[in-house]
N, C-alpha and C positions, 0 to 999 in steps of 0.2 A: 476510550483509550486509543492513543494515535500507537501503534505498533510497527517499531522498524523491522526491517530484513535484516539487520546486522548484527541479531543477540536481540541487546535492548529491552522492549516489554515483553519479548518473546523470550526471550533470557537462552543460554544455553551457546551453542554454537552450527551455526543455520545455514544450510546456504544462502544467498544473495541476491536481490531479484533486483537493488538498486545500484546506484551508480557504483563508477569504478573506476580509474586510471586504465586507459589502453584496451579497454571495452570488456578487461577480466572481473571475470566476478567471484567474490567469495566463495569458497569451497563448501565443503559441508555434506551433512544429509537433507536432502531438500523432503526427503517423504516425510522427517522427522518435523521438520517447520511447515509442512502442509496438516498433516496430522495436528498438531498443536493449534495451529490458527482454527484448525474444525471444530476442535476443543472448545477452546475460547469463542467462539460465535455462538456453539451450541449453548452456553452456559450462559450467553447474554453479553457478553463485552461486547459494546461497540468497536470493530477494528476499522481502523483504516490505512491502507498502505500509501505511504506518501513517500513516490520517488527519487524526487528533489525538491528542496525551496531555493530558487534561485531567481533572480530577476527574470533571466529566460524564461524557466519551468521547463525548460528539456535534458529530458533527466537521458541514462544510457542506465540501459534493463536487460534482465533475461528476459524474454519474449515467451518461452516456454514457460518458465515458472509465473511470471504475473501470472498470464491467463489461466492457469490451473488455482491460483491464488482469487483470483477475480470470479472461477468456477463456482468458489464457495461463498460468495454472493458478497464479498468483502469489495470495498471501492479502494480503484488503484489508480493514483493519478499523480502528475507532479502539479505544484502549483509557487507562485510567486508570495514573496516574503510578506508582499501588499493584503495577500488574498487569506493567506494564514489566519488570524484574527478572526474574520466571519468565518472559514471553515472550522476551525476549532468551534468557535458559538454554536452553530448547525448542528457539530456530534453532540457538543455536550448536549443540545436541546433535544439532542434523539433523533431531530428533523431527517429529512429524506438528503442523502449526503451525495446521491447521483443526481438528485435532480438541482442540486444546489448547485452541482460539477458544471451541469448542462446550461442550468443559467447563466454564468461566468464562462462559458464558450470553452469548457475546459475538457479536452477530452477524455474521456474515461478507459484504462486496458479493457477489451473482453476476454471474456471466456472461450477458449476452445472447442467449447462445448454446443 
């Protein structure tokens, strides 16, 4: 499951960890979407936070929230429209979705932790 920060597969109303017009990011309760993505990993969904897909891949983020996001061992990263395709294949395959990151020279948020 690809899970956005804006609602989405998360559903509800979240704060924001992805892009933004003017480097603002969506409001929200962010314990409540940290809390929830704990959820979901505990129970077995594959999440992955994906940025932006843009030709660049330079997405604008909370800084704070990825890496608290990235704490709970979820992969956060932006990547290109091109790259989409094999990243999608990799989750659904289960395969290691950081180390696919690091093949494609992509870098990955860390954790704070």
């Amino acid at each position: 499951m690809l899970a956005t920060m804006h609602g989405g597969a998360c559903g509800g109303r979240y704060a924001g960890v992805g892009q933004r017009a003017g480097r603002r990011y969506e409001g929200g309760d962010a314990e409540a979407l940290l809390d929830r993505l704990a959820r979901l990993v505990l129970s077995g969904v594959n999440v992955i936070v994906l940025l932006a897909l843009t030709d660049s891949g330079r997405p604008s983020y909370d800084p704070l929230l990825s890496a608290k996001v990235a704490a709970l061992g979820i992969p956060v990263f932006a990547c290109t429209p091109d790259q989409f395709p094999d990243l999608m294949a990799t989750a659904l395959r289960r395969e290691d979705v950081h180390s696919w990151a690091a093949d494609h020279d992509i870098k990955l948020i860390r954790s704070d932790a």
